[in-house]
SEKE-551230 format. One record per residue: residue in three letters; x negated, y, z of N, C-alpha, C in turn. Coordinates in steps of 0.2 Angstrom, whole numbers, padded with zeros to 4 digits, always signed. Layout:
N
AlaXYZXYZXYZ
...
END
This chain:
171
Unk-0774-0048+0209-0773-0043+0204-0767-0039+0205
Unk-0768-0031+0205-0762-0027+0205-0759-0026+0201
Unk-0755-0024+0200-0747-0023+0197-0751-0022+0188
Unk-0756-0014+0190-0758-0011+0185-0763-0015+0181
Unk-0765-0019+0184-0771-0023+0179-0766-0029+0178
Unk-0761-0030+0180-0756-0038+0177-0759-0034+0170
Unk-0754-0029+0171-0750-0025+0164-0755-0026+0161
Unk-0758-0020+0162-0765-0020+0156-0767-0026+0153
Unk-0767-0030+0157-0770-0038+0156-0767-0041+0149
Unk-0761-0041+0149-0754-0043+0146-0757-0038+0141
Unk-0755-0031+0141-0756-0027+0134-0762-0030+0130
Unk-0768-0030+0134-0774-0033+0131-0773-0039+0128
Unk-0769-0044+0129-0769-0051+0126-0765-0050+0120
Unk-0759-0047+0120-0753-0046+0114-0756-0044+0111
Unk-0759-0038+0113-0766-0034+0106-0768-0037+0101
Unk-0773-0043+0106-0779-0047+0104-0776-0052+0099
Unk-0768-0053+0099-0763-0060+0096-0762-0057+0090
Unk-0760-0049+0091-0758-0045+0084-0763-0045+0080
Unk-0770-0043+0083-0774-0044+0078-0779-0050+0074
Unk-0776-0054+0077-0778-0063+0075-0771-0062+0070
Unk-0765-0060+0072-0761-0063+0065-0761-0059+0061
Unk-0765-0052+0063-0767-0049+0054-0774-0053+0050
Unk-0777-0056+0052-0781-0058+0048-0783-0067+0047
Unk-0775-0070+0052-0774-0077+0051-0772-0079+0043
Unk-0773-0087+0041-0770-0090+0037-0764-0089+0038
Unk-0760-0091+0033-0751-0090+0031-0753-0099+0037
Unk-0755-0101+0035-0752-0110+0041-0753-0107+0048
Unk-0756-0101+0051-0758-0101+0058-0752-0096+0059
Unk-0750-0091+0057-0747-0085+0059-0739-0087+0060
Unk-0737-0094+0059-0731-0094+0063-0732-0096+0071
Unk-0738-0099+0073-0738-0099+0079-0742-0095+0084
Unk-0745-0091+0081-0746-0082+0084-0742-0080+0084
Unk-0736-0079+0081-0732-0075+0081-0725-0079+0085
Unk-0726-0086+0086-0721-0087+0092-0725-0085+0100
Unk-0731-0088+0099-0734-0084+0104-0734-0076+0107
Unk-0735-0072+0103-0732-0066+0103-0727-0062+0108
Unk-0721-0068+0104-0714-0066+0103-0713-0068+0113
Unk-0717-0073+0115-0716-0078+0120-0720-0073+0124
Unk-0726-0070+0123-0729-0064+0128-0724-0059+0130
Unk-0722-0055+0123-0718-0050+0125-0711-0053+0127
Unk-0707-0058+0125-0701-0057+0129-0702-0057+0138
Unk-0706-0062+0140-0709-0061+0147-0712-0057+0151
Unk-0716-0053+0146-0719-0048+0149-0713-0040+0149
Unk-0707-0041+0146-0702-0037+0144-0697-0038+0151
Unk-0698-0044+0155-0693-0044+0157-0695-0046+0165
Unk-0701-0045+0164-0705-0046+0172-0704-0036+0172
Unk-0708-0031+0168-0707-0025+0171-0698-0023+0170
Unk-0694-0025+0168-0687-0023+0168-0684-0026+0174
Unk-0688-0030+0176-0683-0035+0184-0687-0032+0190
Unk-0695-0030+0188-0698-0028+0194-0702-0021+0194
Unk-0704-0019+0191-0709-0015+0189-0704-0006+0188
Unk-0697-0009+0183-0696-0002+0182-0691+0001+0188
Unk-0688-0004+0193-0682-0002+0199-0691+0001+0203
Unk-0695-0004+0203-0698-0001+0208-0702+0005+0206
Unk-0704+0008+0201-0706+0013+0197-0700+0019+0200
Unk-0694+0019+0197-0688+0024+0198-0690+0025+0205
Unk-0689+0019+0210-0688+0021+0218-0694+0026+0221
Unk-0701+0024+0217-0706+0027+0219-0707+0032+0216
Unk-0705+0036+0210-0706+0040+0206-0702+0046+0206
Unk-0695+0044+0210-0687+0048+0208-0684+0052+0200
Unk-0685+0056+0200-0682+0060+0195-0691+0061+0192
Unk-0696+0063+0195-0701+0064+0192-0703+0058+0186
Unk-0699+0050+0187-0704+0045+0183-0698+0044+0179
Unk-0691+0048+0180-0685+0044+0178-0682+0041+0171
Unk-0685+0049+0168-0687+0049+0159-0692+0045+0156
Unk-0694+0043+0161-0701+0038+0158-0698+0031+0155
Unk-0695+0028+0161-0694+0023+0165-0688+0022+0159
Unk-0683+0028+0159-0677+0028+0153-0681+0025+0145
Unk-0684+0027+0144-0688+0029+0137-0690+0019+0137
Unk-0694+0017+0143-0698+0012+0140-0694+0005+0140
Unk-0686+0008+0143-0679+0004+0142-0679+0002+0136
Unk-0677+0008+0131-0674+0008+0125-0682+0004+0120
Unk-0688+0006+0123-0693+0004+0118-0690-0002+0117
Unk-0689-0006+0125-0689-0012+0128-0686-0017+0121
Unk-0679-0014+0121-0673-0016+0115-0674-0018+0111
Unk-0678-0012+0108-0680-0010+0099-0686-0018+0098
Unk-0689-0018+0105-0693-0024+0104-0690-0030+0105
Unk-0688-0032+0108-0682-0035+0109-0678-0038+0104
Unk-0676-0032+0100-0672-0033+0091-0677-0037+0088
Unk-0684-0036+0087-0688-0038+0082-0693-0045+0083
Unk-0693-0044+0091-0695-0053+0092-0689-0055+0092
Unk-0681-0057+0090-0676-0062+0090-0677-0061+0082
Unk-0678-0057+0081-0678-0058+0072-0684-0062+0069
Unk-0688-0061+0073-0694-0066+0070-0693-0074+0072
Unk-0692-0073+0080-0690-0079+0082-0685-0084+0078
Unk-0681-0082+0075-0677-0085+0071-0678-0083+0064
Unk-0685-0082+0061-0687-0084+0054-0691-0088+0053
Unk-0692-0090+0045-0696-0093+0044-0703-0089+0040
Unk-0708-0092+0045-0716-0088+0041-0717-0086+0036
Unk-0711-0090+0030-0712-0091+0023-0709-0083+0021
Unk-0705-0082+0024-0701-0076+0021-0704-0070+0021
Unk-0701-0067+0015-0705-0061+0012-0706-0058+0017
Unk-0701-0055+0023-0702-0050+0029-0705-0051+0034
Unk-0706-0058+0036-0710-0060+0041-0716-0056+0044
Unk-0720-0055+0038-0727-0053+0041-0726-0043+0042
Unk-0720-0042+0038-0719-0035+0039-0713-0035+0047
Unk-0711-0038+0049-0709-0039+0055-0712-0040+0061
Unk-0718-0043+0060-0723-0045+0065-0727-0036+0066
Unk-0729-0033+0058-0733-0028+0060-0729-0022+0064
Unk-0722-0021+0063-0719-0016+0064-0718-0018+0073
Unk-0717-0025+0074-0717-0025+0080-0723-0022+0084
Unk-0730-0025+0082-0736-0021+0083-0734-0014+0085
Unk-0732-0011+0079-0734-0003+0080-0728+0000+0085
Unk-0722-0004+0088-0719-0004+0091-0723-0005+0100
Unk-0725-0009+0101-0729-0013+0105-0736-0006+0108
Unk-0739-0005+0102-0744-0001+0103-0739+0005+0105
Unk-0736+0008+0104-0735+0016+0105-0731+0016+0114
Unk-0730+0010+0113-0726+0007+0120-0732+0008+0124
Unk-0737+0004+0125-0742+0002+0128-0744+0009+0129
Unk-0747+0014+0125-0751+0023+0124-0746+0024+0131
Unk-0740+0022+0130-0735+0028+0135-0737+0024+0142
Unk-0734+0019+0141-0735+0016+0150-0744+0020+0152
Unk-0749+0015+0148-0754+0018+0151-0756+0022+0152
Unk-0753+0029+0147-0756+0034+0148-0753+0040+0152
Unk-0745+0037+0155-0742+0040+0158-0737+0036+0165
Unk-0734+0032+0163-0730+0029+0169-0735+0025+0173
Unk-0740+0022+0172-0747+0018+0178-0749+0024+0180
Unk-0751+0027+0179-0754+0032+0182-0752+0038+0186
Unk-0745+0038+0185-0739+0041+0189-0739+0036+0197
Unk-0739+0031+0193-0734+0024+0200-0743+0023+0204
Unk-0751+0024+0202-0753+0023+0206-0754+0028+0208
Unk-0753+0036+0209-0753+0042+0213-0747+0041+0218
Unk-0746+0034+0217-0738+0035+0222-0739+0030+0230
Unk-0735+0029+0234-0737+0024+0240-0734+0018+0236
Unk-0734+0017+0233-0732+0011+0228-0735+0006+0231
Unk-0733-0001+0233-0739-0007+0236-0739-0008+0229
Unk-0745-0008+0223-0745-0010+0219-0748-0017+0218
Unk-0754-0019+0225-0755-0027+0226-0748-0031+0226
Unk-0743-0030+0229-0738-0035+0232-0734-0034+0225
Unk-0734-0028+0223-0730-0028+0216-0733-0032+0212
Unk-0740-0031+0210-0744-0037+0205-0744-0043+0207
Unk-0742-0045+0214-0742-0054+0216-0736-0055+0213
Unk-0729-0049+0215-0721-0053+0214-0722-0053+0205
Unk-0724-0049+0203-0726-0048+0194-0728-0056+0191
Unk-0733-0058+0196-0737-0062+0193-0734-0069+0192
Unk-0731-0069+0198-0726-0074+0200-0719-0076+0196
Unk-0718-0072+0196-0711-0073+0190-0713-0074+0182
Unk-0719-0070+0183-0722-0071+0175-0723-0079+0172
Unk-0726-0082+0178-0729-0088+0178-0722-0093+0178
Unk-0716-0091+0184-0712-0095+0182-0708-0094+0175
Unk-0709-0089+0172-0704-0089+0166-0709-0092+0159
Unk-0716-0090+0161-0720-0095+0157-0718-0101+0155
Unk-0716-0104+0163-0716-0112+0162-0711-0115+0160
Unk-0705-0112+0159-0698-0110+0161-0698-0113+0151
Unk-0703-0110+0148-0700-0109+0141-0707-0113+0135
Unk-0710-0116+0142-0717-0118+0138-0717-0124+0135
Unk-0714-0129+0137-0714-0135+0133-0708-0139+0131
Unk-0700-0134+0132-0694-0137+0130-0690-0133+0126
Unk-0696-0129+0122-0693-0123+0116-0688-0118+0116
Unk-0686-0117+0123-0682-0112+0126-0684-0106+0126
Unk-0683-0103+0125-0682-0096+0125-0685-0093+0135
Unk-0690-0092+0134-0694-0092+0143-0687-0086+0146
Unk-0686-0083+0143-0683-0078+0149-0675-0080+0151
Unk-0673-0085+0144-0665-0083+0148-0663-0091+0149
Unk-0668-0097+0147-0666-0102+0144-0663-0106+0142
Unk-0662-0104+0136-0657-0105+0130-0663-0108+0123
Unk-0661-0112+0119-0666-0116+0113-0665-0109+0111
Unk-0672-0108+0108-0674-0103+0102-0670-0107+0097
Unk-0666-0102+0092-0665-0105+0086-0670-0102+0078
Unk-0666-0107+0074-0671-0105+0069-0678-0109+0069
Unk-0682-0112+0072-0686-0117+0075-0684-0123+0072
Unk-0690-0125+0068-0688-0134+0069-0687-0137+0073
Unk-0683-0141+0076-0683-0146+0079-0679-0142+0087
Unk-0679-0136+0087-0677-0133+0092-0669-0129+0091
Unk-0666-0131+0086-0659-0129+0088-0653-0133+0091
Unk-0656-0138+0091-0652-0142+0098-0651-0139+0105
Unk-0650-0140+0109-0649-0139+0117-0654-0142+0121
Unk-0658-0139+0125-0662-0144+0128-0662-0149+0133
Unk-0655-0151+0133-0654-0156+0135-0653-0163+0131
Unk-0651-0162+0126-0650-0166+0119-0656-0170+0114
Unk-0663-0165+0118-0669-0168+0115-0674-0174+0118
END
């Protein structure tokens, strides 16, 4: 799979999760929305470590503005999975936190696909070797965060979680 279909791949699933927690039970929607939060901080930090250095080099000045733009998206989503991450489903904001991340997520998603993947495949980009290195890190920061309630990208116990603000070597 190349670099462009990971991506695509990945937006289509986050979608698919958004719109299962708009129309989940209040018991289901904390764990869509860990899930979520667990897509996007991974899939956030696979194109920031690989996707956007190699975008810039391939791009130069012509993709520079893009690549700046989908930083700060990066952040602002960033702000809003730790805020969720560290709530409880109960709370009045919760569901209003999850949606605005959505509309956050979707306007991100319009721009990559409709502008920066389609710049980087006009380019000599090996976008096969980028989709293997993409897919590879993906997978290890999947595993990284999948069964010891760590936080997949940096290693560190999710707080705010039952059972999970201990350290993960303590449990």
């Amino acid at each position: 799979m190349n670099a462009v279909e990971l991506l695509k791949a990945d937006h289509q699933e986050v979608a698919a999760l958004l719109e299962k927690f708009e129309s989940a039970d209040d018991e289901e929607k904390g764990g869509i929305a860990e899930k979520i939060c667990q897509m996007l901080t991974v899939h956030a930090q696979i194109e920031e470590e690989l996707l956007y250095p190699a975008a810039r080099a391939a791009l130069q000045e012509d993709g520079a503005d893009l690549v700046d733009e989908a930083t700060v998206e990066h952040a602002s989503v960033k702000d809003l999975v730790g805020q969720i991450e560290s709530a409880d489903p109960s709370e009045d904001l919760f569901d209003a936190k999850v949606k605005v991340l959505g509309e956050y997520v979707r306007h991100h998603v319009k721009e990559e696909e409709g502008e920066l993947l389609p710049k980087l495949q006009k380019t000599d980009l090996d976008l096969d070797a980028l989709g293997t290195e993409l897919a590879e890190r993906k997978a290890e920061l999947m595993s990284a965060g999948a069964d010891d309630g760590t936080d997949p990208a940096t290693a560190t116990p999710k707080k705010g979680k039952k059972g999970n603000d201990r350290p993960a070597a303590s449990r």
